[in-house]
DOPADO-211563 format. One record per residue (C-alpha): x, y, z; residue in three letters. Coordinates in nm, 2 decimals, decimal comma. Example, Ala and Ser with C-alpha at 12.3 -4.5 7.8 and 13.67 -1.06 7.14 Angstrom:
2
PT; 1,23; -0,45; 0,78; ALA
PT; 1,37; -0,11; 0,71; SER
This chain:
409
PT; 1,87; -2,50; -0,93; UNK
PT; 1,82; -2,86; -0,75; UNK
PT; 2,17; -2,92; -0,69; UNK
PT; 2,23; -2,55; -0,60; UNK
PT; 2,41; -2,73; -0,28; UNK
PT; 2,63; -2,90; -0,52; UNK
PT; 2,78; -2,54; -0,70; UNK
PT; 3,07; -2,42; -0,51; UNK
PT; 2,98; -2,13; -0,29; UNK
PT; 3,32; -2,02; -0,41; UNK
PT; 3,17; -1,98; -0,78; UNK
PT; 2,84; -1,80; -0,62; UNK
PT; 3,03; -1,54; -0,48; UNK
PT; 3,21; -1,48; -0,78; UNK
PT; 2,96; -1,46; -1,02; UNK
PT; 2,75; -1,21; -0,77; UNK
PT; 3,07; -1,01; -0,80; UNK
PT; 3,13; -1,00; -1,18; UNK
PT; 2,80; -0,93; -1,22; UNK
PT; 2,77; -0,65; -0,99; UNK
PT; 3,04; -0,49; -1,13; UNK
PT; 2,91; -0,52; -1,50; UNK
PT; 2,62; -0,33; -1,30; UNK
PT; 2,85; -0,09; -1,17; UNK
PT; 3,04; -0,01; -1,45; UNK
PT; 2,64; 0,06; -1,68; UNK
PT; 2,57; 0,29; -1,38; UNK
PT; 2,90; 0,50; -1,34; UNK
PT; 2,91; 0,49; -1,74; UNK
PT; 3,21; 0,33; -1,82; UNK
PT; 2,95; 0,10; -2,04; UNK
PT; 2,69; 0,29; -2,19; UNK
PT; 2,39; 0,02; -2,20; UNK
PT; 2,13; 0,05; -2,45; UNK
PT; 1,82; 0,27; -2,48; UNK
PT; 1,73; 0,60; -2,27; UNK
PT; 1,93; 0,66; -1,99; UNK
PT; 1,80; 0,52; -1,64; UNK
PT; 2,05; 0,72; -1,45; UNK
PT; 1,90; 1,03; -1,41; UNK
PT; 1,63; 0,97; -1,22; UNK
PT; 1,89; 0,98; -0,96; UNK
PT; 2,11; 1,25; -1,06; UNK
PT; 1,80; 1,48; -1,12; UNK
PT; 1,49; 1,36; -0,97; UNK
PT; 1,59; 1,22; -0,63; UNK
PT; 1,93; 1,49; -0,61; UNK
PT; 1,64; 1,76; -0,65; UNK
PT; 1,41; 1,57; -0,37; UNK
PT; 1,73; 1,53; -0,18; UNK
PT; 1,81; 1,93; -0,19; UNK
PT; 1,45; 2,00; -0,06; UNK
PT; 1,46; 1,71; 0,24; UNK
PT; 1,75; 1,89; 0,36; UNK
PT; 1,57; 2,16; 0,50; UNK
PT; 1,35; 1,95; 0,71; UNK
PT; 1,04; 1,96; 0,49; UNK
PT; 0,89; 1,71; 0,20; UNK
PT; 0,86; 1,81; -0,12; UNK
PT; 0,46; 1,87; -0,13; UNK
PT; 0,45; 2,03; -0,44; UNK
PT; 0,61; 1,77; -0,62; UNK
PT; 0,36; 1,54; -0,76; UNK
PT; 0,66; 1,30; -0,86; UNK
PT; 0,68; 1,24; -0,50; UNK
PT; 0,48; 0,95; -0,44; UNK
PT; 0,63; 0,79; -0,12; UNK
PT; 0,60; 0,73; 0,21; UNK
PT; 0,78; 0,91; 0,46; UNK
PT; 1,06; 0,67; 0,52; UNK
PT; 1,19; 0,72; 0,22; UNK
PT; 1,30; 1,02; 0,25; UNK
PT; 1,59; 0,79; 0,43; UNK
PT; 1,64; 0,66; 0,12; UNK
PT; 1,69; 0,98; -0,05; UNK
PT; 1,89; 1,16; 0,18; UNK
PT; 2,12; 0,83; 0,24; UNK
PT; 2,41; 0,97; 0,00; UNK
PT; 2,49; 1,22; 0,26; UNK
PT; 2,64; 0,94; 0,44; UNK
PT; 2,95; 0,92; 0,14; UNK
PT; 2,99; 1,34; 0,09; UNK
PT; 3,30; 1,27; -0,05; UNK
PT; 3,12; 1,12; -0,38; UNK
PT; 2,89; 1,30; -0,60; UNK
PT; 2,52; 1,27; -0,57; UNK
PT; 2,45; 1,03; -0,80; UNK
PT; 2,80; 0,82; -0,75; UNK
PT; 2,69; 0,77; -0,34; UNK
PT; 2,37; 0,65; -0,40; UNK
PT; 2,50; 0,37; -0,66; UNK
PT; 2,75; 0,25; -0,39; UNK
PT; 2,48; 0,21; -0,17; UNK
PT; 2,19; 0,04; -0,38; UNK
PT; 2,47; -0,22; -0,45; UNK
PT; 2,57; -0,25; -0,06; UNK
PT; 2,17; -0,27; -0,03; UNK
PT; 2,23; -0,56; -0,31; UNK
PT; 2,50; -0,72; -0,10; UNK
PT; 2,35; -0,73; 0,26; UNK
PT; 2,07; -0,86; 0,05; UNK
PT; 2,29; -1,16; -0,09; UNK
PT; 2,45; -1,18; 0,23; UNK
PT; 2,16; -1,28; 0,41; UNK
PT; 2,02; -1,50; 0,17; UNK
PT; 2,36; -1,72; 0,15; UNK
PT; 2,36; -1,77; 0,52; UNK
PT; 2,02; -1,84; 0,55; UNK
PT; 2,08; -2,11; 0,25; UNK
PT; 2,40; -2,25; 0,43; UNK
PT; 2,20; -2,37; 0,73; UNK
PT; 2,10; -2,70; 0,80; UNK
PT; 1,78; -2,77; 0,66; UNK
PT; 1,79; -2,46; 0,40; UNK
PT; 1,86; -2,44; 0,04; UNK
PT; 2,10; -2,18; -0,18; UNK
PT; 1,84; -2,15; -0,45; UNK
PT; 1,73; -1,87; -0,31; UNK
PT; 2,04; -1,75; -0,31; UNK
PT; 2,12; -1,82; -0,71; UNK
PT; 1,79; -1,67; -0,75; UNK
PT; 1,94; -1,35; -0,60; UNK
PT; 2,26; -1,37; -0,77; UNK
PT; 2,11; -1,39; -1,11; UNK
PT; 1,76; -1,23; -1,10; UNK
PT; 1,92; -0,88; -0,96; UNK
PT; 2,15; -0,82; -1,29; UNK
PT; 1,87; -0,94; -1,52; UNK
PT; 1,69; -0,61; -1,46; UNK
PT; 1,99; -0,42; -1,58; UNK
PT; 2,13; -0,08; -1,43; UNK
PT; 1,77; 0,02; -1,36; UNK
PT; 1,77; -0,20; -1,07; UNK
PT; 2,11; 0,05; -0,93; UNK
PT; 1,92; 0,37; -1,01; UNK
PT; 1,61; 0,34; -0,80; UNK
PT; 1,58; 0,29; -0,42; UNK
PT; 1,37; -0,02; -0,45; UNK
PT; 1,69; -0,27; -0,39; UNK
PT; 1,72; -0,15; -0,11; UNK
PT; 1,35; -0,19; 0,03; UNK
PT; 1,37; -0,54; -0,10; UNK
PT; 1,69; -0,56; 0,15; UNK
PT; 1,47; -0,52; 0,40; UNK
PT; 1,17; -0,71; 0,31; UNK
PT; 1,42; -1,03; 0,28; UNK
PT; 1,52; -0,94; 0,63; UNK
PT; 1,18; -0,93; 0,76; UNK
PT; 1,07; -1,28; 0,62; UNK
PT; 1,40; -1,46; 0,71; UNK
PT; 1,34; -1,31; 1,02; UNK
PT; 0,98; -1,47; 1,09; UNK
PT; 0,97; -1,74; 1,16; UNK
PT; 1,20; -1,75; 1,46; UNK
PT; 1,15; -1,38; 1,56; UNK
PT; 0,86; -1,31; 1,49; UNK
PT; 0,89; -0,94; 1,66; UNK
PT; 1,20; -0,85; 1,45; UNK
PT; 1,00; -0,90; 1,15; UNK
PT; 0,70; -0,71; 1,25; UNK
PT; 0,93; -0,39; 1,30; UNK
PT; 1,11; -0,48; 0,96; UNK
PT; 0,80; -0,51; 0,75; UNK
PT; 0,66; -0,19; 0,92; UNK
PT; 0,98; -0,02; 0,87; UNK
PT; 1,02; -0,19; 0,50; UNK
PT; 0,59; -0,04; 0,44; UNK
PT; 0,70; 0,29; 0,54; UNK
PT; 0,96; 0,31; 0,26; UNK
PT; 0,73; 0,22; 0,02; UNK
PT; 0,43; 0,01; 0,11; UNK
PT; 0,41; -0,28; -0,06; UNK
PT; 0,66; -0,47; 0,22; UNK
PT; 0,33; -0,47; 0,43; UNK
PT; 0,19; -0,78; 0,26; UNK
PT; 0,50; -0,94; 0,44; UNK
PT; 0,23; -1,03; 0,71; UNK
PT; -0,04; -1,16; 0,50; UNK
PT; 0,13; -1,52; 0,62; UNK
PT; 0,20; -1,40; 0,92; UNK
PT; -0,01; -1,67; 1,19; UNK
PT; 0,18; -1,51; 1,54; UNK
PT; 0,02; -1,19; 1,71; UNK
PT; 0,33; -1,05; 1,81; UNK
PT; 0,45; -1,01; 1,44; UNK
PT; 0,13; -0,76; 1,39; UNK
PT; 0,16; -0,60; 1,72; UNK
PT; 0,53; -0,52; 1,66; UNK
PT; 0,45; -0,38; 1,31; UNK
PT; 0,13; -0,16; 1,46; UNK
PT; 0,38; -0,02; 1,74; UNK
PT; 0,64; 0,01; 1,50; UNK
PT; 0,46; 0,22; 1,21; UNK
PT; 0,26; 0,40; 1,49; UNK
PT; 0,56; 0,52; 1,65; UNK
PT; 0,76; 0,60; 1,33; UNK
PT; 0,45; 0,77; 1,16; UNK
PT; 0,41; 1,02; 1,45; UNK
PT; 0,77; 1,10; 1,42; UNK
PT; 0,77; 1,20; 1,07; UNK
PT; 0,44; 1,37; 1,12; UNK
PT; 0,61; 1,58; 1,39; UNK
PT; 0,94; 1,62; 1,27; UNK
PT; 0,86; 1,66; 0,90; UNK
PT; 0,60; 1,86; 0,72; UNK
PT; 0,37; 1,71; 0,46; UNK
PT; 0,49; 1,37; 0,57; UNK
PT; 0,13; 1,21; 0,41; UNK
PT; 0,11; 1,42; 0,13; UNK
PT; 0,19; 1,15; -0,13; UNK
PT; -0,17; 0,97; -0,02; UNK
PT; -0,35; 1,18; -0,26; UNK
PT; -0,05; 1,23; -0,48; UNK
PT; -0,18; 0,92; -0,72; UNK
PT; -0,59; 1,07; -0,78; UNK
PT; -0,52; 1,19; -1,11; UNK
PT; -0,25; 0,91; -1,27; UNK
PT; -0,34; 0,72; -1,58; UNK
PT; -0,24; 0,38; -1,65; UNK
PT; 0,12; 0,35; -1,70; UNK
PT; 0,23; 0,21; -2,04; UNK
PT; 0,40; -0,08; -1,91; UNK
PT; 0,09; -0,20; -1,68; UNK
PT; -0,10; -0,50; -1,77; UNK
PT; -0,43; -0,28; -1,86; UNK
PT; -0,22; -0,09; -2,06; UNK
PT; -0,21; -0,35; -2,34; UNK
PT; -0,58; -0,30; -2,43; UNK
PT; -0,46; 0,07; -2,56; UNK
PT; -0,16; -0,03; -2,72; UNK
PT; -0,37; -0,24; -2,92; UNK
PT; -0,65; 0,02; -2,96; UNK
PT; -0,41; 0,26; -3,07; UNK
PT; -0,39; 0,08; -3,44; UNK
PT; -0,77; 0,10; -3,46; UNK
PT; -0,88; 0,44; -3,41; UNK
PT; -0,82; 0,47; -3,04; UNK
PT; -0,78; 0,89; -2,99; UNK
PT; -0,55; 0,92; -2,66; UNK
PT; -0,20; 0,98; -2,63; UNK
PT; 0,13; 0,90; -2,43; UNK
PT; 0,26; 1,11; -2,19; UNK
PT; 0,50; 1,19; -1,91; UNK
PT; 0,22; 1,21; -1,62; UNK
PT; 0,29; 1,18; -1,24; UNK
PT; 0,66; 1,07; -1,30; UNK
PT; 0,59; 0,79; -1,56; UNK
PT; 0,52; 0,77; -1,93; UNK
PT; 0,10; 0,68; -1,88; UNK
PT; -0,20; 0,67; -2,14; UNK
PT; -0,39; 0,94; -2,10; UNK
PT; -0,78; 1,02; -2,31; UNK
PT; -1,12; 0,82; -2,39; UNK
PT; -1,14; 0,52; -2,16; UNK
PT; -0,86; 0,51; -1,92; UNK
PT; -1,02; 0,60; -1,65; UNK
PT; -1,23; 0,29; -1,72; UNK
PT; -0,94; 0,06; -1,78; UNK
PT; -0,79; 0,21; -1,46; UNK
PT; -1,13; 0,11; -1,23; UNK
PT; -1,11; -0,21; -1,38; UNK
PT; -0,71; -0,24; -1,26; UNK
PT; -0,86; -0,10; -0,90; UNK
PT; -1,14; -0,39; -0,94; UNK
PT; -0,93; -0,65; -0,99; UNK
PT; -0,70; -0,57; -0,72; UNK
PT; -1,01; -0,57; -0,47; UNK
PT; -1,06; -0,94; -0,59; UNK
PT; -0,68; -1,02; -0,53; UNK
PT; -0,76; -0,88; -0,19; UNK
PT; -1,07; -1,10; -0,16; UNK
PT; -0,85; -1,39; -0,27; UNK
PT; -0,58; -1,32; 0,01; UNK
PT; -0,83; -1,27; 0,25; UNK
PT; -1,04; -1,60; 0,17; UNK
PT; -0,68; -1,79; 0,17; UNK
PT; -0,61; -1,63; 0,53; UNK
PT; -0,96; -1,74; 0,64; UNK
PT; -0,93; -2,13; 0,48; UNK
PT; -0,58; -2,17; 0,61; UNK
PT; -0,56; -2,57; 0,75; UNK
PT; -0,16; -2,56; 0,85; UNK
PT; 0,15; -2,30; 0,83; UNK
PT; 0,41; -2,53; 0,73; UNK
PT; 0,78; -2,33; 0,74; UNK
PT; 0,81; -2,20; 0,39; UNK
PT; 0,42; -2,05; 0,36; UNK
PT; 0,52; -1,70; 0,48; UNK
PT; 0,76; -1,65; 0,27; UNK
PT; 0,52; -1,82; 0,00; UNK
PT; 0,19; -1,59; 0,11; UNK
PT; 0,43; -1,24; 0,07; UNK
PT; 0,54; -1,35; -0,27; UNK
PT; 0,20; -1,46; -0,40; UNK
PT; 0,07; -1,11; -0,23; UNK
PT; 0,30; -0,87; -0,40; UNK
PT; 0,27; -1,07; -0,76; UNK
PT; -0,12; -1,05; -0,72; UNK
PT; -0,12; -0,69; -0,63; UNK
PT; 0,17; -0,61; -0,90; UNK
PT; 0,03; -0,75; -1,16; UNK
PT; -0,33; -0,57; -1,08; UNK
PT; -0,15; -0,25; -1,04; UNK
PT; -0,21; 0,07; -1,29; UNK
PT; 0,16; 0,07; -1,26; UNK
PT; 0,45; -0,24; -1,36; UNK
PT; 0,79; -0,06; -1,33; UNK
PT; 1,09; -0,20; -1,42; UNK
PT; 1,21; -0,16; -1,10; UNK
PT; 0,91; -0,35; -0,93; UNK
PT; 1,06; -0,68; -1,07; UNK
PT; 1,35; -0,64; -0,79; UNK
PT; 1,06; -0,74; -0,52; UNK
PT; 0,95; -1,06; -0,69; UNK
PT; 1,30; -1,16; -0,72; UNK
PT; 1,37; -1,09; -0,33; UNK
PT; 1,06; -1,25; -0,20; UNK
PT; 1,10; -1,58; -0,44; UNK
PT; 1,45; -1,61; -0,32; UNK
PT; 1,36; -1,60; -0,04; UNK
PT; 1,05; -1,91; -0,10; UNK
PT; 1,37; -2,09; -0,23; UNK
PT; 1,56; -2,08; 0,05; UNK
PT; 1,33; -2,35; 0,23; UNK
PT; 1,34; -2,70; 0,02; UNK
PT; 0,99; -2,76; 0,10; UNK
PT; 0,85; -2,46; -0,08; UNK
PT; 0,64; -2,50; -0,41; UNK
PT; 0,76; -2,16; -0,58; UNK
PT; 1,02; -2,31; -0,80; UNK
PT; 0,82; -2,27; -1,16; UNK
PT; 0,69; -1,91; -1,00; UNK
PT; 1,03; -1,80; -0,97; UNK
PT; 1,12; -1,93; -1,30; UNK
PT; 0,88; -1,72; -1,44; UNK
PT; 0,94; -1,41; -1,25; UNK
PT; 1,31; -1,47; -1,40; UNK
PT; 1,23; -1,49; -1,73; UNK
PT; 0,99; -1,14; -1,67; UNK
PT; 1,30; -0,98; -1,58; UNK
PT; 1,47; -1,07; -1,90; UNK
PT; 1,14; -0,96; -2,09; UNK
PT; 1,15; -0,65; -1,80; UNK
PT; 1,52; -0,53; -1,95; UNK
PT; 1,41; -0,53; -2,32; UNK
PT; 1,09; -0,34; -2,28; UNK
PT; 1,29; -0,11; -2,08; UNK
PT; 1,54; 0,06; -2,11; UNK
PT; 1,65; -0,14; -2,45; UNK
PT; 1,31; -0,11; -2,69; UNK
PT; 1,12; 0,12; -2,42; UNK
PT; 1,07; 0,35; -2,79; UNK
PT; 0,93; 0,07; -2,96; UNK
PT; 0,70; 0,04; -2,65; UNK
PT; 0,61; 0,39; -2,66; UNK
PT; 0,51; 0,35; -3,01; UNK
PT; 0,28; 0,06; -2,95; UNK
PT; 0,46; -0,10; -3,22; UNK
PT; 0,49; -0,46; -3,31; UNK
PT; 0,81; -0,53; -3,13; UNK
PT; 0,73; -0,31; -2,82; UNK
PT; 0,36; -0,49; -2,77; UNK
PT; 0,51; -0,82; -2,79; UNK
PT; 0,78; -0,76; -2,51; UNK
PT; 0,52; -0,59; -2,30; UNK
PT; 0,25; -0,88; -2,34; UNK
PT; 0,52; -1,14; -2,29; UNK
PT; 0,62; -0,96; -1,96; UNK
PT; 0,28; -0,96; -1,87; UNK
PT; 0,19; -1,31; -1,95; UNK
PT; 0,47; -1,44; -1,76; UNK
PT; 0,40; -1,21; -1,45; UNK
PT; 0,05; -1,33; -1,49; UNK
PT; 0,11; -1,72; -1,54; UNK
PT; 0,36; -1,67; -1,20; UNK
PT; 0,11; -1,56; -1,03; UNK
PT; -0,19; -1,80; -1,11; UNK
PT; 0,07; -2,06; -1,00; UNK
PT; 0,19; -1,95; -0,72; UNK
PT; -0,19; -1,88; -0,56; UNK
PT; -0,24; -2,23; -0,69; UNK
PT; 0,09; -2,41; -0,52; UNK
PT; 0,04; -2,19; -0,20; UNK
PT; -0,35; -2,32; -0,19; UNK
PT; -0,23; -2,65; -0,24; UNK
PT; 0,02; -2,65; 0,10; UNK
PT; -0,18; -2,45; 0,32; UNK
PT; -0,55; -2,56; 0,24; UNK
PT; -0,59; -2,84; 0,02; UNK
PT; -0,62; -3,13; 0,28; UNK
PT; -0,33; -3,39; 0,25; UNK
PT; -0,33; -3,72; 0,10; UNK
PT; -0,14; -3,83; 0,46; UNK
PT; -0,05; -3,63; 0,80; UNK
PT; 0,33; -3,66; 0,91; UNK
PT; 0,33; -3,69; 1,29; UNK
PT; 0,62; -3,42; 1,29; UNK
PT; 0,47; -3,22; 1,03; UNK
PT; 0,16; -3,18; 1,26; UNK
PT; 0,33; -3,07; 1,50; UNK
PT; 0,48; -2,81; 1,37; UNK
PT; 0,22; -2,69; 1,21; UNK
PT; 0,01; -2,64; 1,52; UNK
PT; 0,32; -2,49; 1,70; UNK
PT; 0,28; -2,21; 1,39; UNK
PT; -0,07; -2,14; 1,40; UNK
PT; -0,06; -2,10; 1,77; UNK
PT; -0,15; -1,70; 1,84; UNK
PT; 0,15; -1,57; 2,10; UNK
């Protein structure tokens, strides 16, 4: 991707559009792609969550539903196209989610001073995940969380409102401001999920019901603790797989140890973050867009749960990092590429193989894993090397800058 400035934008655009409607065609079933069929968490799961946000009211007694209160936004967006089925709106939107997403990535890369890495990173990592990525609503949170960090540095308001907006879809968008060095970012984003929180809390019962919706979950098959039982399994190990909370999770002797150890280490990836925000010597352009993606890989990878449909975040946030020349993300992003390649064959394509702990399954899961975890051990270690690490020589200009960003306003 170094001479990404060199490609054509011409041959960009087309190859975001052949492959989006190779995505297109998996989702409406013209192609049938291999394994279980991802499409019907939308036609059954979210029409069905759909039917009961209609009437005003969450769906408490679901303990599928495991999300904020914004998303019910997500849910009920096919109502905007009732002349299309369910299931046929919401596809047409995750891929207008997946082209305002692209859009804003090629004009921030055609600027002066700005790269279109980020936006090849875009254009190729989005397909790489398959159909799943059209039959889940996380494309179009990661819309917005690309929105909010190429809106920081300049605006720094807009961004706090985006990533506030972008947590209360599904959370995670609020480690946008972990990089964050201008006041008015956070105060936007406290106003902003103060006032939005209140209105669903008004408006909507059992807006906050999904905080205790997650108590009783396993550890999800496809989670990095999740390999010490798919190895344990061919030695005796007693549990057993099952569809729990919405996921297919380990359940029986242990997990709830290998889950406090996931819940442990993502207290020491906080810990980390926080000690990184603390030693910070300089802000150069690129490092919040570098601190959010280093924050969500740290706190994905630590999580009880790795979703397919995570991966679409890591790709947003390093396309984003790419977009600036002077970021160090490049072999991060890489990586988090090649996961999503790993991501597609350990589901949907060999997800049974997975299930069954077998050879094939463990080796696609620990090779998603490994890459997810060398990305991130690289990325903490190139975004500690730019911000804290004191330079071998101070450019007058750079200075500058960087004081200019650390400034509180």
């Amino acid at each position: 991707m170094a001479g990404a400035r060199r490609i054509p934008v011409w041959l960009l655009l087309a190859t975001w559009l052949l492959t989006r409607l190779v995505l297109l065609l998996f989702v409406f079933k013209v192609w049938v792609f291999p394994g279980p069929d991802v499409t019907s968490d939308v036609s059954v799961i979210y029409q069905g969550w759909y039917e009961t946000l209609r009437t005003g009211s969450f769906p408490q007694g679901d303990v599928t539903w495991q999300y904020p209160p914004a998303a019910a936004l997500a849910i009920l967006s096919p109502g905007l196209l009732p002349f299309l089925q369910y299931a046929q709106a919401f596809f047409v939107l995750a891929c207008v989610a997946d082209l305002a997403g692209f859009g804003l990535l090629l004009y921030a890369g055609l600027r002066r001073g700005k790269s279109l890495r980020g936006a090849w990173v875009w254009v190729v990592g989005v397909p790489l995940l398959g159909p799943t990525v059209y039959a889940r609503y996380d494309l179009m949170v990661t819309a917005v969380a690309v929105a909010a960090l190429l809106a920081g540095m300049r605006r720094p308001r807009l961004m706090g409102a985006l990533a506030a907006f972008g947590a209360l879809l599904k959370v995670w968008p609020a480690l946008l401001l972990v990089g964050a060095g201008r006041r008015r970012a956070w105060v936007s984003a406290a106003a902003t999920a103060g006032a939005l929180a209140l209105l669903f809390a008004v408006a909507m019962p059992g807006a906050f019901s999904f905080l205790t919706a997650q108590r009783d979950r396993g550890t999800e098959v496809e989670s990095l603790g999740s390999l010490v039982f798919h190895v344990a399994r061919h030695h005796g190990w007693e549990g057993r797989v099952m569809l729990n909370y919405g996921s297919v999770e380990f359940l029986g002797p242990y997990v709830d140890w290998v889950s406090a150890a996931a819940l442990f280490l993502t207290v020491i990836a906080f810990g980390w973050l926080l000690l990184w925000r603390v030693s910070v010597r300089r802000l150069p352009p690129h490092a919040l867009a570098d601190a959010a993606f280093v924050a969500v890989l740290l706190f994905t990878l630590t999580s009880r749960v790795i979703s397919p449909q995570y991966m679409v975040w890591l790709v947003g946030l390093a396309a984003v990092c790419l977009c600036f020349p002077g970021s160090r993300m490049l072999l991060p992003a890489g990586l988090v590429l090649a996961a999503c390649l790993a991501t597609v064959l350990e589901f949907p394509v060999y997800f049974s193989n997975v299930v069954a702990s077998d050879r094939l399954g463990v080796t696609l899961l620990a090779t998603r894993n490994g890459l997810l975890l060398l990305a991130a051990l690289t990325a903490a270690r190139a975004l500690w090397r730019t911000t804290v690490s004191r330079p071998t020589a101070t450019v007058p200009h750079q200075t500058a800058r960087t004081q200019e960003t650390l400034t509180p306003s």
